[in-house]
Backbone as CSV, one residue per row, in Angstrom:
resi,resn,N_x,N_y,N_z,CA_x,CA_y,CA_z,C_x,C_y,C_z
1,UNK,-10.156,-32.768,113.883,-10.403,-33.024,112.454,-11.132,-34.351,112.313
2,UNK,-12.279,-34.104,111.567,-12.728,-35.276,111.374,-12.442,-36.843,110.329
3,UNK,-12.887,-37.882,110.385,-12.051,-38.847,109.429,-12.556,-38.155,107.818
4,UNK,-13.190,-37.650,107.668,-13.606,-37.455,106.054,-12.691,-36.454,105.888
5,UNK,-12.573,-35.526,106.441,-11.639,-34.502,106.214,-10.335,-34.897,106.270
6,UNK,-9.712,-35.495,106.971,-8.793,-36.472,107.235,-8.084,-37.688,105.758
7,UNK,-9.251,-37.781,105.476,-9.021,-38.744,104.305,-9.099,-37.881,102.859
8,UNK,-9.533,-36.939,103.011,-9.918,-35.645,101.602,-8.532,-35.215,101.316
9,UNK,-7.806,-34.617,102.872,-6.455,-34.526,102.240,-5.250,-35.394,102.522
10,UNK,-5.761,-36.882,102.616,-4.810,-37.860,102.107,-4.473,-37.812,100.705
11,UNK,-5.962,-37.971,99.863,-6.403,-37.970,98.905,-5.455,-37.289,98.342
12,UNK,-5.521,-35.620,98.408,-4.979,-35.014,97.692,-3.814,-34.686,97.459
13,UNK,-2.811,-35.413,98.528,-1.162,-35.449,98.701,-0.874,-36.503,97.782
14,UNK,-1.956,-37.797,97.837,-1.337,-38.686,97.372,-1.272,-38.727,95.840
15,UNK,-2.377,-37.622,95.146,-2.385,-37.231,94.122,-1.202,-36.528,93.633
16,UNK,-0.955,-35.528,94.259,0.452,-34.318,93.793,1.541,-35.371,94.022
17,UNK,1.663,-36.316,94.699,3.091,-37.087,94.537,2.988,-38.166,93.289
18,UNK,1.485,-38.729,93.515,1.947,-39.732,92.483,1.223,-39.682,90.926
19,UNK,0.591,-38.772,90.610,-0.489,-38.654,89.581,-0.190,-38.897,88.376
20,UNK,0.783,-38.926,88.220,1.336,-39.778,86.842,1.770,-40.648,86.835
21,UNK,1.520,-41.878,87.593,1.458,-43.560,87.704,0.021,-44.164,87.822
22,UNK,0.152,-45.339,87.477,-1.046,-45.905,87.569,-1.622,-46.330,88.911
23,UNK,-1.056,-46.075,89.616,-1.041,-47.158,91.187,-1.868,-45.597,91.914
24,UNK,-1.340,-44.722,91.492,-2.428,-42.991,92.339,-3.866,-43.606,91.962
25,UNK,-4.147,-43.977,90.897,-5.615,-44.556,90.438,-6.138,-45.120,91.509
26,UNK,-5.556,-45.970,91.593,-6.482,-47.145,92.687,-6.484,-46.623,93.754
27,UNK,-5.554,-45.840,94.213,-5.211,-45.470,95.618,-6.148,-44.120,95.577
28,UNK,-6.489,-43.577,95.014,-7.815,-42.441,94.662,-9.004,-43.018,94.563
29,UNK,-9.209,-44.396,93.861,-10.093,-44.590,93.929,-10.752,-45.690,95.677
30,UNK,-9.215,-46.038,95.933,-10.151,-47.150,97.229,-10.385,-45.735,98.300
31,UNK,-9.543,-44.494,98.508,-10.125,-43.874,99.345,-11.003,-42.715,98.909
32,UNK,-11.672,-42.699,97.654,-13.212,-41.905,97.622,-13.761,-42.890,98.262
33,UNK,-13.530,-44.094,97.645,-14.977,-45.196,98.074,-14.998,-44.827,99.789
34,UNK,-13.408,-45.058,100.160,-14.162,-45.092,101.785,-14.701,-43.900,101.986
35,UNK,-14.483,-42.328,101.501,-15.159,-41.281,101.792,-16.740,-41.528,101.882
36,UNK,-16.840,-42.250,100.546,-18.495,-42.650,100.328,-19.238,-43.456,101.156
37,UNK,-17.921,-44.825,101.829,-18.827,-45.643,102.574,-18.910,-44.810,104.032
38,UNK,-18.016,-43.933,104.489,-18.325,-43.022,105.625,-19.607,-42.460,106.158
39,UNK,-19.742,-41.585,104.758,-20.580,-40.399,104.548,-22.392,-41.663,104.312
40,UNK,-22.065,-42.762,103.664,-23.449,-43.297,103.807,-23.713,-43.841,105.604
41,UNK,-22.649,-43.950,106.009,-22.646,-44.839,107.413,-23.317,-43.915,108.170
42,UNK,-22.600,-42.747,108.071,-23.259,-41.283,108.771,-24.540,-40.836,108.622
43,UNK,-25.069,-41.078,107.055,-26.394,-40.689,107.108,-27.144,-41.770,107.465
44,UNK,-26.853,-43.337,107.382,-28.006,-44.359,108.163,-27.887,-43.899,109.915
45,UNK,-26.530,-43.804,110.467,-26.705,-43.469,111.944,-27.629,-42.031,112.190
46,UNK,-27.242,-41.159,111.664,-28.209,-39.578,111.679,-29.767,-40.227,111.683
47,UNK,-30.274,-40.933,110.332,-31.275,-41.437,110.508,-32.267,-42.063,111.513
48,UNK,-31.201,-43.539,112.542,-31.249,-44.400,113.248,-31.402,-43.251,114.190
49,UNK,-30.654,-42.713,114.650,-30.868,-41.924,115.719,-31.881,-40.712,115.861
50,UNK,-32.339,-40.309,114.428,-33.545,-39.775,114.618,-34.760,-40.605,114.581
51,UNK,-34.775,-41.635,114.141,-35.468,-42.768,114.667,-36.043,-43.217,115.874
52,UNK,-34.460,-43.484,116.477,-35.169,-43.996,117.901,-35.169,-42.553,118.646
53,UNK,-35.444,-41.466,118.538,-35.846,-40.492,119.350,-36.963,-40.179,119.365
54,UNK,-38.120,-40.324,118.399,-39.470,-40.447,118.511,-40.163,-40.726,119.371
55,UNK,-40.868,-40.359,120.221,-41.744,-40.482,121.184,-42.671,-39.863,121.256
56,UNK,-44.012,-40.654,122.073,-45.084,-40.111,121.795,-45.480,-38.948,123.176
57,UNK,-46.196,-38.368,122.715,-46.178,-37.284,123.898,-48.002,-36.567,123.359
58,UNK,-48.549,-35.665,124.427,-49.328,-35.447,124.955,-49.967,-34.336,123.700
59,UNK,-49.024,-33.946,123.043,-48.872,-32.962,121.861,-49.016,-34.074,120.336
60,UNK,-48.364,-34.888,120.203,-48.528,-35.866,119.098,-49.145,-37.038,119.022
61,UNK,-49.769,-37.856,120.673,-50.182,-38.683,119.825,-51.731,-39.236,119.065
62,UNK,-52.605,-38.063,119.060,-53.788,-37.861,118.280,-53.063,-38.336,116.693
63,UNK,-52.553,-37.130,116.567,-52.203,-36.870,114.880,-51.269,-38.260,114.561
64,UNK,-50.603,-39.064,115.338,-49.782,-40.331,115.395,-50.722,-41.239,115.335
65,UNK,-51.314,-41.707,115.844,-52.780,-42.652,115.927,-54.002,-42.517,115.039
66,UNK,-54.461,-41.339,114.666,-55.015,-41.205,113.460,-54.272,-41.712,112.240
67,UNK,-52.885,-41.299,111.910,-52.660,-41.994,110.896,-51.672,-43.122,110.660
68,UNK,-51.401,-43.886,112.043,-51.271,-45.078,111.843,-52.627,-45.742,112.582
69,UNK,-53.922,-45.530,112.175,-54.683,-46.396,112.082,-55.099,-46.672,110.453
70,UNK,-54.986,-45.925,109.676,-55.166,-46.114,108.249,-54.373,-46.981,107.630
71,UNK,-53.538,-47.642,108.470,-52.644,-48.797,107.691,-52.712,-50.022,108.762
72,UNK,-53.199,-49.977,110.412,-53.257,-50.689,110.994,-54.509,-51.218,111.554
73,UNK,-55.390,-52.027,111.028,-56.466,-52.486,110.966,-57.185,-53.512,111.736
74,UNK,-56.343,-54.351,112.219,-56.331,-55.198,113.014,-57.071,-55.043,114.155
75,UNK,-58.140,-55.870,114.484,-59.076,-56.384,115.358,-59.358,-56.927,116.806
76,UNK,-58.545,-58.028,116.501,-58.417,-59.043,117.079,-57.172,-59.068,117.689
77,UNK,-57.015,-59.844,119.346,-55.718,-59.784,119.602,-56.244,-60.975,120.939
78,UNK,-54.968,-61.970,121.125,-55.174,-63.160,122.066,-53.326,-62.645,122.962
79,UNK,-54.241,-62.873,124.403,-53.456,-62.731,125.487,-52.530,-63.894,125.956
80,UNK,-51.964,-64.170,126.346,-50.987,-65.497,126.228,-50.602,-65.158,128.191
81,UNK,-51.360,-65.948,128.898,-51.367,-66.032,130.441,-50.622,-67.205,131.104
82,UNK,-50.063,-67.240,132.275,-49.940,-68.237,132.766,-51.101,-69.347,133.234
83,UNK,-52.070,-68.851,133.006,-53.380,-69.594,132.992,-54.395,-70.394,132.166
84,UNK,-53.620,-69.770,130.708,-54.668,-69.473,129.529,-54.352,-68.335,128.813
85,UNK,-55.483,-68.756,127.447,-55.322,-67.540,126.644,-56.977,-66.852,126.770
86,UNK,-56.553,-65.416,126.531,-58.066,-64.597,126.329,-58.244,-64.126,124.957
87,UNK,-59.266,-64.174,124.102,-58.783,-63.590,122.955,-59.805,-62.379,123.076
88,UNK,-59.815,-61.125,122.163,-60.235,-59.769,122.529,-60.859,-59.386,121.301
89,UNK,-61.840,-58.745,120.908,-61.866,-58.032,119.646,-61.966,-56.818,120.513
90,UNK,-61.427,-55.630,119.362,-61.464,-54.363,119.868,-62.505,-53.607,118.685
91,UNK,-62.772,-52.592,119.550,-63.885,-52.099,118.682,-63.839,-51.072,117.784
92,UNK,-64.474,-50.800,116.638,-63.894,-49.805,115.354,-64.327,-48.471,115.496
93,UNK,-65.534,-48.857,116.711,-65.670,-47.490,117.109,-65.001,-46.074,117.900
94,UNK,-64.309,-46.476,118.665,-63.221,-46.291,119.206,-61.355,-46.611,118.915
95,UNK,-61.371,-45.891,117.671,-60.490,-45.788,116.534,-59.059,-45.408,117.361
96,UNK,-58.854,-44.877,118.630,-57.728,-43.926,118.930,-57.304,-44.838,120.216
97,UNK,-57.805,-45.824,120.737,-57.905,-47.092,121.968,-57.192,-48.001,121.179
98,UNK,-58.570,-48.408,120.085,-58.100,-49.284,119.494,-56.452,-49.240,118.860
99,UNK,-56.283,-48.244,117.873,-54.712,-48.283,117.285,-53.369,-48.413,118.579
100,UNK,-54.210,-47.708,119.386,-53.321,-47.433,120.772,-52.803,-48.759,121.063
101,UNK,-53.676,-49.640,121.166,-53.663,-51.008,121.566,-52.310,-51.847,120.356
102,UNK,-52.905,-51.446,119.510,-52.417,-52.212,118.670,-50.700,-51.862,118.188
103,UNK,-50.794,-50.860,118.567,-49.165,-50.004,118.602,-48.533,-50.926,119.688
104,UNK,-49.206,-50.918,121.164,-48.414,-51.339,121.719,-48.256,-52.772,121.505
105,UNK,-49.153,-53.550,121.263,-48.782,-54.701,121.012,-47.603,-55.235,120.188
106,UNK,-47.925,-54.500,118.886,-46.461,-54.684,117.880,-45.291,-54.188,118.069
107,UNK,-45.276,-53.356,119.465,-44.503,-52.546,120.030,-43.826,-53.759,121.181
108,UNK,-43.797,-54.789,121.359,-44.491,-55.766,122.039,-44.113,-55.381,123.891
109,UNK,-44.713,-53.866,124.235,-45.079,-53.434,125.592,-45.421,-54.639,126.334
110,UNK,-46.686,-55.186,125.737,-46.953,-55.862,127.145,-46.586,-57.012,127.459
111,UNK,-45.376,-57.682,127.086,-44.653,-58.801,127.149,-44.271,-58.768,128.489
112,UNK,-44.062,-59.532,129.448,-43.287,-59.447,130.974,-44.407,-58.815,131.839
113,UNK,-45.591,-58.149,131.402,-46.357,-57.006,132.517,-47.252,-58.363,132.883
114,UNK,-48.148,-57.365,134.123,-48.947,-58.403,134.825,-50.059,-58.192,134.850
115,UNK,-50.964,-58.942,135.539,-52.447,-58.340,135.950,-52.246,-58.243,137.755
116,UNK,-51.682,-57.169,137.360,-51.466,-56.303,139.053,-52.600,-55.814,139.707
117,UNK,-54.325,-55.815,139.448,-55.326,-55.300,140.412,-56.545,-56.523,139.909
118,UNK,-56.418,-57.534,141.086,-57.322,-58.951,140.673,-58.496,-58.164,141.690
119,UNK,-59.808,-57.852,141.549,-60.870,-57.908,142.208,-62.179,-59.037,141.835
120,UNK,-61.960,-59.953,143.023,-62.788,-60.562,142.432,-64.619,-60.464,142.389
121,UNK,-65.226,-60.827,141.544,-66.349,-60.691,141.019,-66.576,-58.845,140.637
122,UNK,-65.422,-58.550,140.444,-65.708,-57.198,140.296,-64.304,-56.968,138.611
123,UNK,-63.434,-56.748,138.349,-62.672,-56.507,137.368,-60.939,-56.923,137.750
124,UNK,-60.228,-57.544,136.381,-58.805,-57.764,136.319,-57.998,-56.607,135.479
125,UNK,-57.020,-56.377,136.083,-56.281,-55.142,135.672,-55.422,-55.311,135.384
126,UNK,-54.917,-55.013,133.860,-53.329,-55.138,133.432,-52.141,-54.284,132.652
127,UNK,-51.374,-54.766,132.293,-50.656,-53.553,131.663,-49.254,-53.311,131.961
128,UNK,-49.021,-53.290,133.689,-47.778,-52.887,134.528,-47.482,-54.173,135.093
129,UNK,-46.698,-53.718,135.855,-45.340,-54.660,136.976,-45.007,-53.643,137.645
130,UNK,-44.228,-54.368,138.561,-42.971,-54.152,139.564,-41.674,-54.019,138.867
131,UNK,-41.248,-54.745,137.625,-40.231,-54.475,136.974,-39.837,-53.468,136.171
132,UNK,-38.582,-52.970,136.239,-38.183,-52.055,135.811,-38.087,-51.730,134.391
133,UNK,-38.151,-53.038,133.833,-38.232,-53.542,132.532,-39.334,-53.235,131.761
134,UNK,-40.130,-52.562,132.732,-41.441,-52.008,131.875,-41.426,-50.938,131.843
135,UNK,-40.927,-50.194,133.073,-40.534,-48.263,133.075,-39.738,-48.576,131.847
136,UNK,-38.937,-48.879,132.102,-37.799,-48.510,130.774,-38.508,-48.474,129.431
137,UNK,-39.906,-49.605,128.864,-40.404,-49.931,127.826,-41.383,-48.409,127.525
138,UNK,-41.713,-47.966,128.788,-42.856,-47.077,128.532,-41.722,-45.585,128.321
139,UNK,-40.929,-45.748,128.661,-39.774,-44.599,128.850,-39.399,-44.069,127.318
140,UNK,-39.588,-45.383,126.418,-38.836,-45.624,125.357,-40.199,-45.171,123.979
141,UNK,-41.136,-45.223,124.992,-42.627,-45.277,123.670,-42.704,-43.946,123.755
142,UNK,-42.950,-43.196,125.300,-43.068,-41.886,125.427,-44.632,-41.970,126.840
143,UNK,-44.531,-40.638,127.243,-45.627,-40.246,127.946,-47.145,-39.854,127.480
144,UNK,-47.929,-40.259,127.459,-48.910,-39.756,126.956,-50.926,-40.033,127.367
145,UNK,-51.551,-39.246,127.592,-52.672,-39.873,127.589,-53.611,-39.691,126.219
146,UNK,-54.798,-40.646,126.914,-55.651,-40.235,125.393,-56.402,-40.079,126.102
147,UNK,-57.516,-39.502,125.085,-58.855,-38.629,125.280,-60.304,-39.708,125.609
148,UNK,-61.093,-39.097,127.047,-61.891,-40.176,126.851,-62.975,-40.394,125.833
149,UNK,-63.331,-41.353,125.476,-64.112,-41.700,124.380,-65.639,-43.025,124.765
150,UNK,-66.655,-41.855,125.622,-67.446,-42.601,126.152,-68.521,-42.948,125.599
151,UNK,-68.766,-42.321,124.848,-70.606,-42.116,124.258,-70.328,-42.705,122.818
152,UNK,-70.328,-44.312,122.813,-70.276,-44.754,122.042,-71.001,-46.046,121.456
153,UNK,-71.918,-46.473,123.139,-73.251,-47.062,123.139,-72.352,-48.222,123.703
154,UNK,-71.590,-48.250,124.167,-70.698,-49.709,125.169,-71.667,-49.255,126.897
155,UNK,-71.137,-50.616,127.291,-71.947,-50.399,128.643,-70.251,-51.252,129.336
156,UNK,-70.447,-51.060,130.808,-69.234,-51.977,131.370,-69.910,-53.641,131.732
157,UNK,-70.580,-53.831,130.708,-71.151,-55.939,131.069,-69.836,-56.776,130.840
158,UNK,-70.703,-57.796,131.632,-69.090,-58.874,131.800,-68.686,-58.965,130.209
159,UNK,-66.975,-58.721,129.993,-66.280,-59.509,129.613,-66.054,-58.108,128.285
160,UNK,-66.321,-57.307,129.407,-65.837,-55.766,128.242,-64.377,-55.183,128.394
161,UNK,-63.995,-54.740,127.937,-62.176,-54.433,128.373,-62.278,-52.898,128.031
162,UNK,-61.608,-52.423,129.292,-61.972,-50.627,129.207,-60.307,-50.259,129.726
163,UNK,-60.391,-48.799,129.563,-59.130,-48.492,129.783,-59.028,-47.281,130.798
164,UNK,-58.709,-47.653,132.179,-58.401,-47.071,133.415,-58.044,-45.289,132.870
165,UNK,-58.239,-44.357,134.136,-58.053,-43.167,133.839,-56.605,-43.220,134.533
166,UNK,-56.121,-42.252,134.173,-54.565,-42.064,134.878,-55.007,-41.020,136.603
167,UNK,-54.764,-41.244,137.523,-55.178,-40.702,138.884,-54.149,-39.543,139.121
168,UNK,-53.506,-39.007,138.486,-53.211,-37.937,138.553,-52.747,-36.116,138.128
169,UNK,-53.385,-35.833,138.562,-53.875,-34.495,137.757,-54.876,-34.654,136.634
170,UNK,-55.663,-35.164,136.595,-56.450,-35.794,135.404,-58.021,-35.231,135.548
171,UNK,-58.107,-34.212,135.814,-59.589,-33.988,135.758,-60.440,-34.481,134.714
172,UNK,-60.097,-34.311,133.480,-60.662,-34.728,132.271,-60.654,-36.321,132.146
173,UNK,-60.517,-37.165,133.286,-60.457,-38.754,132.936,-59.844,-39.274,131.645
174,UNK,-58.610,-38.314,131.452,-57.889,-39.432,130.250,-57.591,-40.235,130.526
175,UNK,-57.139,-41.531,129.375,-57.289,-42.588,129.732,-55.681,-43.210,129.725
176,UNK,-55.113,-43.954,130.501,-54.017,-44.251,130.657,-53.393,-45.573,129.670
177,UNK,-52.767,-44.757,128.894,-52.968,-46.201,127.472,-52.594,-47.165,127.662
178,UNK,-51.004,-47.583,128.775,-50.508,-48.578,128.397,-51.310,-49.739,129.218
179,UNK,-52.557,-49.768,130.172,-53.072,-50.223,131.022,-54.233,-50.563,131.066
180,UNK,-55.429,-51.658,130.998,-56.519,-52.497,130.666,-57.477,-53.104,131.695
181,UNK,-58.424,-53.072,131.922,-58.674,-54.035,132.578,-60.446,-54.632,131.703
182,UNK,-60.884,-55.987,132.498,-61.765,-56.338,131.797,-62.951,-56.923,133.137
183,UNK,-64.061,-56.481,133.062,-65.148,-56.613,134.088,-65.372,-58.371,133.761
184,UNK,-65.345,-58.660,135.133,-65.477,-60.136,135.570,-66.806,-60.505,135.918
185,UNK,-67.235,-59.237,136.829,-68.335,-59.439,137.156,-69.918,-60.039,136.717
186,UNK,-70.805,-60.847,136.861,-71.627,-61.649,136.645,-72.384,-60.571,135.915
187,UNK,-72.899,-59.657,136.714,-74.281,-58.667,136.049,-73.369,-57.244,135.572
188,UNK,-71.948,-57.389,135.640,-71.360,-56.301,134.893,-70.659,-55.156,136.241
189,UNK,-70.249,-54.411,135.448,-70.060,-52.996,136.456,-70.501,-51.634,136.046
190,UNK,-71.806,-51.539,135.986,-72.609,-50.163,135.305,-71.814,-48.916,136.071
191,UNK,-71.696,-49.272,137.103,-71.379,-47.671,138.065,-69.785,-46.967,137.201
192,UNK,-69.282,-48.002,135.981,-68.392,-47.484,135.873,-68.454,-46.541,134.858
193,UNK,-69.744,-46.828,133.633,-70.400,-45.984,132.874,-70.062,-44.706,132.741
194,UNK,-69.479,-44.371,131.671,-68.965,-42.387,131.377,-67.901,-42.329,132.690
195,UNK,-67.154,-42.889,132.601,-65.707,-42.470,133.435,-64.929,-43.313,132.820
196,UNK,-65.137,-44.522,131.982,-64.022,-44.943,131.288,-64.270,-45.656,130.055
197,UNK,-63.305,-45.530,129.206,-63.655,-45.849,127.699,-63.670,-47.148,127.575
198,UNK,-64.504,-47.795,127.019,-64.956,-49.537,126.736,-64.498,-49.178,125.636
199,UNK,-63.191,-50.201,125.032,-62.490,-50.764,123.603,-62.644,-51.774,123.152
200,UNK,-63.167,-52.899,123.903,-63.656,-54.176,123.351,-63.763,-55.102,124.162
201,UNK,-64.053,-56.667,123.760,-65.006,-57.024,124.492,-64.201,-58.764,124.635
202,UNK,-64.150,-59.538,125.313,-63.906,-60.741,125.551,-64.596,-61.605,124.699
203,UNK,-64.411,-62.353,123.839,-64.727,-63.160,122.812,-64.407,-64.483,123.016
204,UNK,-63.251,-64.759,123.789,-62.944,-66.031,123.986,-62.224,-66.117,125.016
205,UNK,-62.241,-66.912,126.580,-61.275,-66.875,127.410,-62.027,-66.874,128.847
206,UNK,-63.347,-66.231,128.496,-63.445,-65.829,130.045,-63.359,-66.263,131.446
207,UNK,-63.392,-67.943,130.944,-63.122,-69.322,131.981,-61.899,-68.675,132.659
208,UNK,-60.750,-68.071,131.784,-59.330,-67.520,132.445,-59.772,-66.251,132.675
209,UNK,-60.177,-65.523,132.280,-61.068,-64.467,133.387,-60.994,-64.493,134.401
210,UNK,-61.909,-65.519,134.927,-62.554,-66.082,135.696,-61.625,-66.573,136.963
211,UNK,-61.095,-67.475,136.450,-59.520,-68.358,137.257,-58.918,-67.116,137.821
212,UNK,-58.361,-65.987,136.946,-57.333,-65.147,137.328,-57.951,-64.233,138.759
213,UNK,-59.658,-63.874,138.615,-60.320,-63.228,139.530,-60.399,-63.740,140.822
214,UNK,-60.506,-64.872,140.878,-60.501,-65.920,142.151,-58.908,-66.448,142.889
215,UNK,-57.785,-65.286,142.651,-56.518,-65.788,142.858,-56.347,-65.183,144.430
216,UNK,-55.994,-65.738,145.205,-55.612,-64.669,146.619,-54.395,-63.561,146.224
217,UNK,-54.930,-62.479,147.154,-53.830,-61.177,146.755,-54.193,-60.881,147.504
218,UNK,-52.804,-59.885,147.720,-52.176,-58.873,149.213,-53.633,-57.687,149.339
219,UNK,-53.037,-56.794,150.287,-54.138,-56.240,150.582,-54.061,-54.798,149.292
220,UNK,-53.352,-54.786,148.699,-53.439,-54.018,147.426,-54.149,-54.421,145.799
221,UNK,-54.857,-55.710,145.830,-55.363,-56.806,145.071,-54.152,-57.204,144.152
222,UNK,-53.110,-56.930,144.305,-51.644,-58.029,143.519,-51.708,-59.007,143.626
223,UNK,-52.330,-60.311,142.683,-52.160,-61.303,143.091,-50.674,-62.162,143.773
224,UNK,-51.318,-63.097,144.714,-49.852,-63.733,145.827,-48.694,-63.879,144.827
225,UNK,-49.122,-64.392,143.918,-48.059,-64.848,142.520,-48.425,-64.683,141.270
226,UNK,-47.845,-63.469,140.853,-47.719,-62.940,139.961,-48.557,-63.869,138.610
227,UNK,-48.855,-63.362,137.918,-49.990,-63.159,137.010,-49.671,-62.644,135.495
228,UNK,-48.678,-63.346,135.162,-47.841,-62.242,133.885,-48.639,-62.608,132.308
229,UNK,-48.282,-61.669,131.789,-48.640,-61.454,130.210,-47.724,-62.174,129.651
230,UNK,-47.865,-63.068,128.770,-46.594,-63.949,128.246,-46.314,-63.067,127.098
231,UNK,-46.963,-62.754,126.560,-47.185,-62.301,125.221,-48.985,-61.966,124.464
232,UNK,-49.026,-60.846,123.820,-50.116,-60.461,123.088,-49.904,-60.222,121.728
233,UNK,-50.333,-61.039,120.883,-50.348,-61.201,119.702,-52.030,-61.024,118.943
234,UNK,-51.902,-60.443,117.558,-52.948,-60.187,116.664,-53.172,-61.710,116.050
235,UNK,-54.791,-61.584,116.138,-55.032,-62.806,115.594,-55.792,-62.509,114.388
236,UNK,-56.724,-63.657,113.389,-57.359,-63.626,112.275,-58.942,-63.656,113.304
C-alpha cells in the first residue's frame, strides 16, 4: 500500500470517529495538505526523472539541434588551457556543428578533456581523455553522430577547427561531435578537404596553438603531460 493511500484512509477513520468536534478539522485538514504535498513531490520527481532520461541519439539529434539552435545563437567561444586561452568563432553556416558545439559547452562536456592527438606542424586534437569522467559525461548526453557538412566554401588553412569523423563503421564520414581539432599547420592541411566538416576558425590564440603543437608525445601523439581543457566558455 502506498503512503497516499495509506493516508486517504487515515483520513477517513479519523473522520467517522471524530466529525463532530472541531479538532477532526485540522486533523483533515493537515493530512489533505500532506496528500497534496505528496502527490506534488511525485509529479516534480516523475518529471526530474523524465528529464534526466533524455538523450541524444542517432534518431533525434537533427530535429534536437535544429531547434535548439533557434534560441541558441552564440558565436563565439574561448578555450581556457594550461597554456593559454584560444578564442573560436564558429560558423553560421554550418548550423548543426555549430549548436552541437554550443550544447556541449553549456553542457559543460569539455571541462577535464584534453588535447590527446598533438601533431606537430600538422593539427591539435581535442575533446577526450583517459578519464572516466568523460565516458560517464558522454554516457549521460547520449550517442550520436552528425551529418557531414562539407560544401560550404571552408578550406582546412591554418587556424580552422573541423570536426574528426568517428573510425568506426562510418562509411558516410559522420562527424564525431564531442571531438575537435584545429590545423596548425603553416600553409594549412588541404588533403583534408571533403572528409571533414570546418565549423570555425581561430580568431585569437594561435601563439597557444602553436606552444601546444611543439609539446613532446608518446608514440600515439598524447602529449608527455597532459594538455587539459580547463574550461570553454561563450564569449561577446
Amino acid at each position: 500500500m502506498n503512503l497516499i493511500n495509506h493516508l486517504l484512509i487515515s483520513l477517513f477513520v479519523i473522520i467517522l470517529i471524530s466529525c463532530n468536534t472541531k479538532t477532526s478539522k485540522s486533523v483533515e485538514t493537515i493530512i489533505i495538505d500532506q496528500v497534496e504535498e505528496i502527490s506534488n513531490q511525485d509529479e516534480k520527481t516523475s518529471y526530474q526523472e523524465i528529464k534526466e532520461e533524455f538523450k541524444l541519439t542517432d534518431d533525434n539529434v537533427i530535429d534536437f539541434l535544429y531547434e535548439y539552435e533557434k534560441s541558441n545563437k552564440e558565436n563565439k567561444i574561448r578555450i581556457y588551457t594550461n597554456y593559454g586561452e584560444i578564442d573560436i568563432l564558429l560558423f553560421s553556416n554550418t548550423p548543426y556543428h555549430r549548436s552541437n558545439f554550443i550544447y556541449l559547452t553549456k553542457s559543460n562536456y569539455f571541462e577535464g578533456t584534453q588535447f590527446y592527438r598533438v601533431v606537430n606542424d600538422f593539427v591539435i586534437q581535442a575533446g577526450n581523455s583517459d578519464n572516466i569522467k568523460t565516458s560517464v559525461k558522454r554516457q549521460k548526453i547520449g550517442k550520436y553522430l552528425l551529418p557531414n557538412d562539407f560544401n560550404k566554401g571552408h578550406t582546412h588553412k591554418r587556424g580552422m577547427v573541423s570536426m574528426p569523423s568517428s573510425s568506426i563503421d562510418n562509411p558516410y564520414k559522420m562527424a564525431s561531435p564531442y571531438e575537435f581539432f584545429i590545423v596548425q599547420k603553416k600553409d594549412g592541411a588541404h588533403h583534408l578537404d571533403g572528409n571533414y566538416t570546418i565549423f570555425g576558425t581561430v580568431i585569437n590564440g594561435m601563439e597557444i596553438v602553436d606552444i601546444i603543437a611543439s609539446l613532446p608525445t608518446d608514440q600515439r601523439d598524447w602529449p608527455l603531460n597532459n594538455v587539459y581543457i580547463n574550461k570553454i566558455e561563450i564569449i561577446n
